[in-house]
N, C-alpha and C positions, 0 to 999 in steps of 0.2 A: 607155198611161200613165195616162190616168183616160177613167173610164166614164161621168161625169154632166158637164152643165153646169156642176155649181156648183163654183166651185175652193178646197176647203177650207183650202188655208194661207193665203187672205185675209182669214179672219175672224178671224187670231191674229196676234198681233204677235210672235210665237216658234216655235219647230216642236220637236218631239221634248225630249230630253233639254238642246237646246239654251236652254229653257225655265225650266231649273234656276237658283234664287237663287246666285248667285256665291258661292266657298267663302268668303271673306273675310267676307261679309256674313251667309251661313249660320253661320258659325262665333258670332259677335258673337248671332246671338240667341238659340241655342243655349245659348250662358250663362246663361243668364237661364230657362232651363228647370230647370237641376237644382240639388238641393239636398232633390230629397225620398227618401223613403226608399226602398230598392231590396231586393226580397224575395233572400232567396238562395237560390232558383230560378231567379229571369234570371239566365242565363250571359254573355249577350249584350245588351246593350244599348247605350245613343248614348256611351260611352266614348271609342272609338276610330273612332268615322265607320264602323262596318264594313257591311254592306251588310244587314243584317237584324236584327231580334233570333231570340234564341231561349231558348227558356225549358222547364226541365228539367219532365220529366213524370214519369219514375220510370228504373229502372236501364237501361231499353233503346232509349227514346225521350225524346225534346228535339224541341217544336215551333219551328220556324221561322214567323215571320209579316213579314212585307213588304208595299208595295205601291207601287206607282207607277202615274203618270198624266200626261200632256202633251195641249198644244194638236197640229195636225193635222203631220206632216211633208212629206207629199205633199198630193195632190190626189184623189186613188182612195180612196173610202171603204171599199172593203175591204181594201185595203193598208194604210189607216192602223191601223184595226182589228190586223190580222195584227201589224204592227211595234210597237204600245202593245203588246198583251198578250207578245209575244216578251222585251218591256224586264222586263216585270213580274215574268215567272216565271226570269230569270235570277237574280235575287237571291237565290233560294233554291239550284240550282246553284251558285251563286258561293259558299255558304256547306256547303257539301256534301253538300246535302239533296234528297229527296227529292218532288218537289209532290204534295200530295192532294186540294186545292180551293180554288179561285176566286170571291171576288165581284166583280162588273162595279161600276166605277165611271162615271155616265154625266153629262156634262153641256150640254146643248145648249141653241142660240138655237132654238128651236120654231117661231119664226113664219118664219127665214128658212132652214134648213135642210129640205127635204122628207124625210116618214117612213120614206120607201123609203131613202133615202140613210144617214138613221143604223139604219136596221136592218141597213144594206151593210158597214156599223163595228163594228155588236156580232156580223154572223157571222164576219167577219175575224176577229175576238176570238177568236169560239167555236173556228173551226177548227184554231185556234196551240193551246187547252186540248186539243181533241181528238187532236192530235198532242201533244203534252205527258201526255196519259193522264189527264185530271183534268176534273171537269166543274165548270161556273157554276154554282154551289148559289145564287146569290140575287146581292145589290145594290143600287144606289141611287140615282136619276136625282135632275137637278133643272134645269132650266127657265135657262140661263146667258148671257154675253152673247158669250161663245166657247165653239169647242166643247173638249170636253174628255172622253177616253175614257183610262180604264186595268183594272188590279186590283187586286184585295187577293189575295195569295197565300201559302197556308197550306203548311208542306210536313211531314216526316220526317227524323229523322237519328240515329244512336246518340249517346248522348252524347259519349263517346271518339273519334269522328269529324269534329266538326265543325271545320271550315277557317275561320281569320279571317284578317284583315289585319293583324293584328301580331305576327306568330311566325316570321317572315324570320330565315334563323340568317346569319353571317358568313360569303360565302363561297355563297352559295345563288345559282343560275343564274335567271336573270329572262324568262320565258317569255311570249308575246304570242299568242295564240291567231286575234285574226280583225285584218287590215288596216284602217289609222286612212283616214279620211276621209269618212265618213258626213254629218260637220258639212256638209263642203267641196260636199260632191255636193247635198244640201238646199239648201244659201244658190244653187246655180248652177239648180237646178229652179225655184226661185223666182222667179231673175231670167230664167227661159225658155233656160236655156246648154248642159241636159244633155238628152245623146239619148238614145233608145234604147237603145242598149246601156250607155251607165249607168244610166239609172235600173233594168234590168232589174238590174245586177250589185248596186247598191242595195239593190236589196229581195231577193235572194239573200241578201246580210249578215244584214240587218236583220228580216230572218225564221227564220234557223238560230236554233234552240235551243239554250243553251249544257251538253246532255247530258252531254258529258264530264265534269262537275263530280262527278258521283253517283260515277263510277268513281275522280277522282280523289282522294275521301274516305277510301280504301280503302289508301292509300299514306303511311305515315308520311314517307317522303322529303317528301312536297309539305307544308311548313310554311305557308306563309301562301296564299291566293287570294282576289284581289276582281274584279270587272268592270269594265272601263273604258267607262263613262257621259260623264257631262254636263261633270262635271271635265277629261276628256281624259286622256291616257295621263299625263302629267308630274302633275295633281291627283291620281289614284289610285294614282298609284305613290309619290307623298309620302306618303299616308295610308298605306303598308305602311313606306317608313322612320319615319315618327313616335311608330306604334305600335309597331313594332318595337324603335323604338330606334339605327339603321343608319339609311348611308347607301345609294345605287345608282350605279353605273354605266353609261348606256346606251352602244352603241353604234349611234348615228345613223343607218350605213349600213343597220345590220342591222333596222330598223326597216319592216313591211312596210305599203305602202299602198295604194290601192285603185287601178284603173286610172284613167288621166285626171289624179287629183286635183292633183298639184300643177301642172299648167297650170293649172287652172279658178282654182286661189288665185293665182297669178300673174296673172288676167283679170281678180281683184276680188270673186272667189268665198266671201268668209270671213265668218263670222257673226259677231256684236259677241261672243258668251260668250266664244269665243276670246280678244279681247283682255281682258275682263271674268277669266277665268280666269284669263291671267298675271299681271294688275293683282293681284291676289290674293294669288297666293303664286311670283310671278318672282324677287322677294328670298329664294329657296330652294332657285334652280336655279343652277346655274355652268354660262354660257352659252356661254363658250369662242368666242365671237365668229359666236355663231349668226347664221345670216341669217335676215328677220322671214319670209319664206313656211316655214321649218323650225319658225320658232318657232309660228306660228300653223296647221303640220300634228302640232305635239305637243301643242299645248292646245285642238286641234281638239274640239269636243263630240260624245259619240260617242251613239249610240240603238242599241242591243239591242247594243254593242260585245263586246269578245271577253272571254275570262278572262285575267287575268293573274297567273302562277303564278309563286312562289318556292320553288324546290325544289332539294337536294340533287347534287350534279354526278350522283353514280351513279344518282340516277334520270331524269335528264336524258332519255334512250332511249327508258322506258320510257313517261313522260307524253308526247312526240311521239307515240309510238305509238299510245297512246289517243286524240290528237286526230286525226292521220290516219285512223285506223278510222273515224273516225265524219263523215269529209269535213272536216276541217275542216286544209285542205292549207298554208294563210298560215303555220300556226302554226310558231313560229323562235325561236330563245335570242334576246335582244337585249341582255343583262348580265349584270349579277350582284351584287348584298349586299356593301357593304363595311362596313371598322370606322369608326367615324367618325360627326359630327352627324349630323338628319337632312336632306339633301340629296340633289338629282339631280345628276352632273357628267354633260356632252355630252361626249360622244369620235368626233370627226370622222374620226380617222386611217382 
């Protein structure tokens, strides 16, 4: 589980995506950004929270640009590496693109982190790009008082292709691609609770690449797709009814979660975002008399988490099929697009 002495999620008062400015408080500053003028070449931008921009380049191509970056989630510097850049380059998957290149974003305390260790972080990095097919063209370090590693990631996509978070039609199946609990198993590593075979199954997650994105741009069925991140499954699944315009329906059973997890939150395992995330936007979900360890494994914070697809009943088949092809075996209907505000309603039955 870690290779050096030094236990890197002590120098951060946050780990992963768990990291992220609360949607409530992200939203509020957000405001206060726009009002300038917008070329009409971005196709995509901070309109609808969608998980990248992208910006037309001529009839066949539209660049995708992203980037993400967090303090340390484990303690393995090369694990952390692997899981930041896995976060990074999903963004562009999630928007149905293609990645073409990487800059390292690097921030470290210098005098108490040893050299060896953060060069342990940036081949982590490297090795997730080189499986991903795309190399570090450059970057930008700087001397910090935690550490701090991600990317900027560039990708491809046709125009006519690209997948947002707001084009969920009425009636569209709600697809969940990798198992919630990421947050759950970080906050329990932290307090020294997770063995071996979690945190292996951990970094399994948190290191798949979310590949299927590319194929599933290819499918008019699939209307909307974003990733489920920092917000947790119920924050990113409002950002598809809001843009959309719809509400969802989850059904709670059908909800896949990582092994362990909900003991470890029943032990005291759960990370403040979680409560910070409902605090947020709990006023948007019909809770139907959830219990708080339910509530706090659906606002769970997720790191490199899965895609989550609104798509078509009749293609329903066929995007399983592309996530199983490609290992990715969690992935399960868990609702569907209804007519109505935008809202989550929980269904226990």
């Amino acid at each position: 589980m870690q290779t050096d002495s030094i236990r890197l999620t002590s120098f951060s008062h946050g780990g992963g995506c768990g990291c992220k400015i609360a949607p409530g408080v992200l939203s509020e500053i957000l405001k206060k950004t726009q009002g300038f003028a917008i070329p009409p070449e971005l196709m995509v931008g901070i309109e609808t929270s969608d998980d990248a921009a992208v910006y037309l380049l001529n009839d066949e191509q539209a660049l995708i640009a992203t980037t993400d970056f967090f303090m340390p989630i484990v303690d393995d510097a090369y694990d952390f590496g692997r899981i930041a850049a896995t976060n990074a380059i999903s963004d562009v998957y999630a928007m149905g693109g293609t990645p073409i290149m990487a800059l390292a974003l690097v921030g470290m305390p210098i005098n108490q982190i040893p050299l060896d260790v953060i060069g342990q972080i940036l081949e982590g990095g490297a090795s997730v790009c080189r499986d991903a097919g795309i190399p570090i063209a450059g970057g930008h370090s700087i001397d910090s008082v935690e550490p701090i590693y991600g990317l900027v990631v560039l990708g491809l996509v046709h125009p006519s292709k690209v997948k947002r978070n707001c084009s969920a039609k009425i009636g569209d199946q709600i697809i969940l691609a990798k198992p919630l609990g990421v947050g759950i198993l970080s906050a329990a590593l932290k307090k020294q609770k997770l063995d071996q075979h979690g945190y292996a199954e951990m970094i399994r997650q948190t290191t798949k690449l979310n590949k299927p994105g590319m194929a599933l741009a290819k499918l008019e069925g699939v209307h909307a797709v974003t990733d489920v991140t920092g917000f947790g499954l119920l924050g990113h699944l409002l950002e598809i009814c809001r843009g959309s315009q719809l509400g969802a329906k989850i059904r709670v059973r059908d909800v896949p979660l990582l092994p362990m997890v909900r003991d470890l939150a029943e032990q005291g395992c759960i990370t403040g975002a979680s409560a910070r995330n409902f605090s947020s936007y709990g006023h948007e979900v019909d809770l139907n008399q959830c219990d708080p360890i339910t509530q706090a494994l659906l606002c769970d914070p997720q790191t490199a988490g899965g895609l989550l697809v609104a798509c078509a009943k009749e293609n329903v088949e066929e995007v399983l099929a592309i996530f199983k092809s490609q290992q990715f075996e969690d992935a399960i209907v868990i609702g569907e697009m209804v007519e109505g505000p935008a809202r989550v309603s929980l269904d226990f039955a």
